[in-house]
Every structure is written in structure tokens, then in C-alpha cells.
C-alpha positions in Angstrom: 119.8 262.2 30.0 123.4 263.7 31.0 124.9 263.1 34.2 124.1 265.6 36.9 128.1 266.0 37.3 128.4 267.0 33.8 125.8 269.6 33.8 126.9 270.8 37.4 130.1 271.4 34.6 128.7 273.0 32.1 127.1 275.3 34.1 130.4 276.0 35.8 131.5 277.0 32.5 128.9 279.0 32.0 129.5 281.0 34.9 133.2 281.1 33.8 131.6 283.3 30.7 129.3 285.4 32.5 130.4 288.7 31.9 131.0 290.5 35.4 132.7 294.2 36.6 135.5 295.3 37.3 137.3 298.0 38.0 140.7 298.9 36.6 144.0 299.0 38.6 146.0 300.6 36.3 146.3 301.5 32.7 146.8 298.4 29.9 146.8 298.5 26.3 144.6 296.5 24.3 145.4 292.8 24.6 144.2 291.2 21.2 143.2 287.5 21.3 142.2 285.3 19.5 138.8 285.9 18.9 138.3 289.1 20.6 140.7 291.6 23.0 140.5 293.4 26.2 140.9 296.8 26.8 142.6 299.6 26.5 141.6 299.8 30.7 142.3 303.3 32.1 143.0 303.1 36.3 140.2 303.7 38.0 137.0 302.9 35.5 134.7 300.2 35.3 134.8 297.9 32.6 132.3 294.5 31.5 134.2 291.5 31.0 134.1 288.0 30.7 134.6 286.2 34.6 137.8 284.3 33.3 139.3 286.9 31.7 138.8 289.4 34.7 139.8 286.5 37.4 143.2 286.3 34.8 143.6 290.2 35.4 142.8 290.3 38.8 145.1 287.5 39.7 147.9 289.6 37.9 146.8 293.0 40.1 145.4 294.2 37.0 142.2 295.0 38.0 139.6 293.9 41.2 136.2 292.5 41.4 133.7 295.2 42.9 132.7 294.3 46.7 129.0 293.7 45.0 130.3 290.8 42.9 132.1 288.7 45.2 131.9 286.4 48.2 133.1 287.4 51.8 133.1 285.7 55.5 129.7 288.5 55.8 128.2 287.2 53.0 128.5 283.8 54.0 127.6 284.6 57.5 124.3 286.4 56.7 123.3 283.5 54.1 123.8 281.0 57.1 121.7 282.7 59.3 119.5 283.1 56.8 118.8 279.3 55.8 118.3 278.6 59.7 116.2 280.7 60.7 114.1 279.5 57.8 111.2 276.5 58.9 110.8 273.5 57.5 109.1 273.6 54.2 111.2 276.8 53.3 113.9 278.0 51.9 116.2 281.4 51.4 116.8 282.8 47.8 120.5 282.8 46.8 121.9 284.3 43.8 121.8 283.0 40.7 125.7 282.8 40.9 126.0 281.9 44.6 127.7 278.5 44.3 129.7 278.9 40.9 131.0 282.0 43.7 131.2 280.0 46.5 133.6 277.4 45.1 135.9 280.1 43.8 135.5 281.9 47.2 136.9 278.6 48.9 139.5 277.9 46.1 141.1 281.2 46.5 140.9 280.6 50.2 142.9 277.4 50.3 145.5 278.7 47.7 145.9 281.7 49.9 146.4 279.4 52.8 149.4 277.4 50.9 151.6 281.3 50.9 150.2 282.3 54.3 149.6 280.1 57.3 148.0 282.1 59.4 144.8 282.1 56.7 143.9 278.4 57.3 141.6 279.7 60.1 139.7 281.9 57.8 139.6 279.0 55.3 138.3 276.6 58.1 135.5 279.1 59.5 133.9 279.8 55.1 134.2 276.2 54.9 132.3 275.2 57.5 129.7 278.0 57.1 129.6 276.5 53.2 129.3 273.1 54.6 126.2 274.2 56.6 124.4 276.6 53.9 124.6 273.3 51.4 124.0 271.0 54.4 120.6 272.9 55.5 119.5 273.5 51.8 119.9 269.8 50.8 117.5 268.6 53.2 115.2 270.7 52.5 115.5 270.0 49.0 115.7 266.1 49.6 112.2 266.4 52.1 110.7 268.2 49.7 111.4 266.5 46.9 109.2 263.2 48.0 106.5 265.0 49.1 103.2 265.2 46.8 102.6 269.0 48.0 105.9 270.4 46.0 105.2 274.6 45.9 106.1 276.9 43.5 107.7 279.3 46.3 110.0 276.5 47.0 111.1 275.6 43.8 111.3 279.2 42.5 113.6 280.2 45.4 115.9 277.4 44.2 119.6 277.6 42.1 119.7 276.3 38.7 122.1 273.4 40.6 119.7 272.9 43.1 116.8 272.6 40.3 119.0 270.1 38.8 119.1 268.0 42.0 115.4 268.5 43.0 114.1 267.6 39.5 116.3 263.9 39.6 115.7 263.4 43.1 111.2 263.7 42.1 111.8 261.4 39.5 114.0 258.9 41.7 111.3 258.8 44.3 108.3 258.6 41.9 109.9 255.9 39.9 110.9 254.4 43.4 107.4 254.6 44.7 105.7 253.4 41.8 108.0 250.2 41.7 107.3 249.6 46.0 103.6 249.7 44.7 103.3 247.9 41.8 105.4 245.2 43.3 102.5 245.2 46.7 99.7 245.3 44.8 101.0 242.1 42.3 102.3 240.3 46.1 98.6 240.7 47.1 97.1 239.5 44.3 98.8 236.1 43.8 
């Protein structure tokens, strides 16, 4: 079995070749790469391409993400509220691409705080919105996950990370209980 950090990884580079939209700046001539090329772009359209290559672009002013692919302060706000207001046993449906997003939300935070200052405040408030989102959904996910009453509605409403998690975490606690019984049931016998 491969370490839960690896496959947090590879689906990290997954996400990296999603293909997303964006939406063209200005005009650029086809870029042949190795493998395949980009463009022509005309200013203005929308165009399919793969998330590195249209974080490259947008990085360069090239072209932007559309406001429907991409993570804000309202976003994070209403996803917060959200996972709250939620009781125990439940749990709010993210996007499939929620915390491949999130990270690069944060990321592009923090480097936007090293060139302007005043921007750490913003950075401060996401993070600790992010902290609380993953704070609220891991104990849900940990409470659920060694109880013998596991529902599809939960699991369903959970990210392919958080299946990850969840799925180790039942077979810690099985394994786990199993052992603390065997080892009673042997004690009362001798």
C-alpha cells in the first residue's frame, strides 16, 4: 500500500493536468512544445488547457482563470459557514478540486504577501478560514470513521483526499479494535 503523502501527490499532479478555462489576455502565436503546443490565443476567447500550462500564462498576464474556476475570500467564507452549520454526523459537499485549489489559493496568497505588505492580512484571514474548513471536516471524518454506522451520504459527500484519509483511518481502527479484543478475550481465558 503507498503512503497517503504520496497519493495526496499524485493526485496533486493530477490536478496539475486537469484541463481548466481560460480566457485570453491578448493575442500569442502558437507555442510548440515538446509534445504538444498552445495556441494561437486571440484576446478575448476562451480556450481549454492544461492547469499548469494556463497557471504559466496567467502568471505571465497572458491569460486569467474565469471567476468560476478559482478560489476567493467569498468562496472560502460561504464553505466555512457551510461546514458549521452542518450537525454532527454530516458533512458539506466540496468540489472535486477544492483543496488541490485551496493550496494554490494560499500559495499565491503568501507569494503576493512577500511584494506587498499590506496583503498579509488577507493571507492571515483565507488561512484561518482553511484551517477551520479542514479543522471541522477532519473530525467529522475521524468520528465517523470508528463508528459501525458509516453512511453512504457521508462518504459520497467526501473529496477523493478525504476518501483517502477515511478509508486508512476504518482500517486503523478496525485492526485496532480487533487487536484490544482478541488480546481481552485471550487475558480472560488464561
Amino acid at each position: 500500500m503507498r503512503p497517503l503523502p504520496l497519493k495526496l501527490e499524485n493526485l496533486d499532479f493530477r490536478f496539475e493536468n486537469t484541463p481548466v478555462k481560460v480566457i485570453s489576455n491578448k493575442n500569442l502565436p502558437e507555442i510548440k512544445l515538446a509534445g504538444f503546443s498552445i495556441g494561437p490565443l486571440q484576446e478575448g476567447n476562451e480556450y481549454e488547457l492544461y492547469f499548469w500550462v494556463a497557471n504559466e500564462l496567467a502568471a505571465q498576464g497572458i491569460v486569467h482563470f474565469r471567476e468560476t474556476d478559482t478560489l476567493d475570500a467569498t468562496i472560502l467564507y460561504k464553505t466555512q459557514w457551510k461546514e458549521r452549520v452542518q450537525t454532527a454526523g454530516q458533512i458539506s459537499e466540496l468540489t472535486e478540486d477544492f483543496y488541490p485549489k485551496l493550496r494554490r489559493h494560499l500559495q499565491t496568497l503568501k507569494t503576493q504577501v512577500a511584494k506587498q505588505p499590506e496583503k498579509i492580512v488577507e493571507y492571515e484571514k483565507a488561512k484561518t478560514l482553511a484551517c477551520d474548513i479542514v479543522n471541522n471536516r477532519l473530525k467529522k471524518i475521524v468520528s465517523l470513521s470508528g463508528s459501525p454506522t458509516q453512511t453512504d451520504q457521508f462518504t459520497k459527500k467526501l473529496t477523493v483526499e478525504e476518501h483517502l484519509l477515511f478509508d486508512q483511518l476504518v482500517k486503523l481502527i478496525t485492526n485496532w479494535r480487533r487487536t484490544i479484543l482478541e488480546t481481552q478475550i485471550e487475558g480472560e481465558t488464561s
